[in-house]
C-alpha positions as a Markdown table, in Angstrom:
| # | Residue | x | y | z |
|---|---|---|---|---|
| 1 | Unk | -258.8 | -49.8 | -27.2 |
| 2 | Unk | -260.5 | -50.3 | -23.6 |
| 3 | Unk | -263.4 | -52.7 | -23.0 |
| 4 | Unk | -266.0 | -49.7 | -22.7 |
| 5 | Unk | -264.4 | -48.3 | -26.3 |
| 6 | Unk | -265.4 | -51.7 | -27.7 |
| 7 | Unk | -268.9 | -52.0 | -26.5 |
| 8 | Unk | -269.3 | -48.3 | -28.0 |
| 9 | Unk | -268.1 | -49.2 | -31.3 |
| 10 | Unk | -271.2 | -52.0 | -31.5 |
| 11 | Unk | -274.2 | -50.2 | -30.4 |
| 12 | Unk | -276.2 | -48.2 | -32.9 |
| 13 | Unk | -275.5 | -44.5 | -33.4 |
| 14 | Unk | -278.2 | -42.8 | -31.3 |
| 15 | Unk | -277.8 | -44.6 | -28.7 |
| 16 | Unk | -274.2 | -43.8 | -28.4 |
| 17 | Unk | -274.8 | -40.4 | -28.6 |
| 18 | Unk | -277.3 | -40.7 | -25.6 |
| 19 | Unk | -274.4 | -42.8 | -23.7 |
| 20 | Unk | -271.6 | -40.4 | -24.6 |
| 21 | Unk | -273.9 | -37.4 | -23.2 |
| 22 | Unk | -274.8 | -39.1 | -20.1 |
| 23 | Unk | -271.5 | -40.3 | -19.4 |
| 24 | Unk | -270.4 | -36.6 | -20.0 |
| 25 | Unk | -273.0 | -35.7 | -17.6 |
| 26 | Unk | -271.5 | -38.0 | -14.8 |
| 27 | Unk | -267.6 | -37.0 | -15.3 |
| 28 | Unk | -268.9 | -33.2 | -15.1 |
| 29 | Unk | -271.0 | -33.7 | -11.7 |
| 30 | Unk | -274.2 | -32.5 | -13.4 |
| 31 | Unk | -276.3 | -35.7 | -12.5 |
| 32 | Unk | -279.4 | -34.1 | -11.5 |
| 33 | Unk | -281.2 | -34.9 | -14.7 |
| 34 | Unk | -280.5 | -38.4 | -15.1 |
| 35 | Unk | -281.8 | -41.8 | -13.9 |
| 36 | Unk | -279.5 | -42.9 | -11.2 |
| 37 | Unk | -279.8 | -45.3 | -8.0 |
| 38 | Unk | -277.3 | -46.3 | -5.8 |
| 39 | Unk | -276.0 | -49.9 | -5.8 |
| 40 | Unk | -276.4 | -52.2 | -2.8 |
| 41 | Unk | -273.3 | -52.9 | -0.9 |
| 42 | Unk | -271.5 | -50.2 | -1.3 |
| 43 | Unk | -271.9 | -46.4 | -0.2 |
| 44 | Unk | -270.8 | -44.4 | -3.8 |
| 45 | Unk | -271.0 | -46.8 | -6.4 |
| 46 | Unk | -274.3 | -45.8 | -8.8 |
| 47 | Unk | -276.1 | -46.8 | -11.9 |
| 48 | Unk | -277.6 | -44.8 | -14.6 |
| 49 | Unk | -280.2 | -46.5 | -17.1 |
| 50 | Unk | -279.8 | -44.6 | -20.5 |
| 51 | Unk | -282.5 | -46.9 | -22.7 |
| 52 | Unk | -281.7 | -50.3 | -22.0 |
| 53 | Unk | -278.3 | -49.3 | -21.5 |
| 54 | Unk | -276.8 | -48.5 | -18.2 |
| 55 | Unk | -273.5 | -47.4 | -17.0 |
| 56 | Unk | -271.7 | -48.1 | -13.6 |
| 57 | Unk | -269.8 | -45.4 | -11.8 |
| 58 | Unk | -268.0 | -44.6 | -8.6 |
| 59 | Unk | -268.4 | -41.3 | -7.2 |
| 60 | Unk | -265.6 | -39.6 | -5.2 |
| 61 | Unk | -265.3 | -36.6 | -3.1 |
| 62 | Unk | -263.9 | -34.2 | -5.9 |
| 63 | Unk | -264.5 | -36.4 | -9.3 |
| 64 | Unk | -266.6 | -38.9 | -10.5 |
| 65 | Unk | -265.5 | -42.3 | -12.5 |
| 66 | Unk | -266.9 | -44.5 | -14.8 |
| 67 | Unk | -266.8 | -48.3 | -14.6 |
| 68 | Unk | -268.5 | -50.2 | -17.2 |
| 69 | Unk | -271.0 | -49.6 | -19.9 |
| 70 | Unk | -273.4 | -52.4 | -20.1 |
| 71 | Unk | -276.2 | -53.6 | -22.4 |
| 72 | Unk | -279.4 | -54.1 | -19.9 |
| 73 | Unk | -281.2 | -58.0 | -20.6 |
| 74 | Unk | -283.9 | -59.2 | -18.0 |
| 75 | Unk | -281.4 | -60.8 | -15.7 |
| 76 | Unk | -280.0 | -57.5 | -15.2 |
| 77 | Unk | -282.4 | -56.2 | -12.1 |
């Protein structure tokens, strides 16, 4: 079990649900509905805030990839 399949396992139920459909969303390409911003630094690395959840991923030319799930805290942004 990965580091992502570990922070799943702890966070309530509906929340994961809302993770696990966003998360679909972004390995699919259909990102138009979501809240995404582009990290600084770097030219296709992006964020999505699902609740105070977000979740890092790299987009590439054909496919996109997901880092790191992350609990949001005010240090965050």
């Amino acid at each position: 079990m990965d580091k992502k399949e570990k922070f799943l396992n702890k966070i309530p139920l509906l929340d994961k649900i809302k993770i696990l459909q966003a998360i679909d969303c972004i390995l699919i390409g259909d990102i138009r509905f979501l809240d995404i911003k582009k990290l600084k630094g770097s030219d296709n690395q992006f964020r999505v805030r699902v609740g105070k959840y977000r979740i890092k991923f790299t987009k590439h030319a054909t496919f996109n990839q997901v880092a790191e799930v992350t609990h949001r805290n005010d240090n965050t942004y």
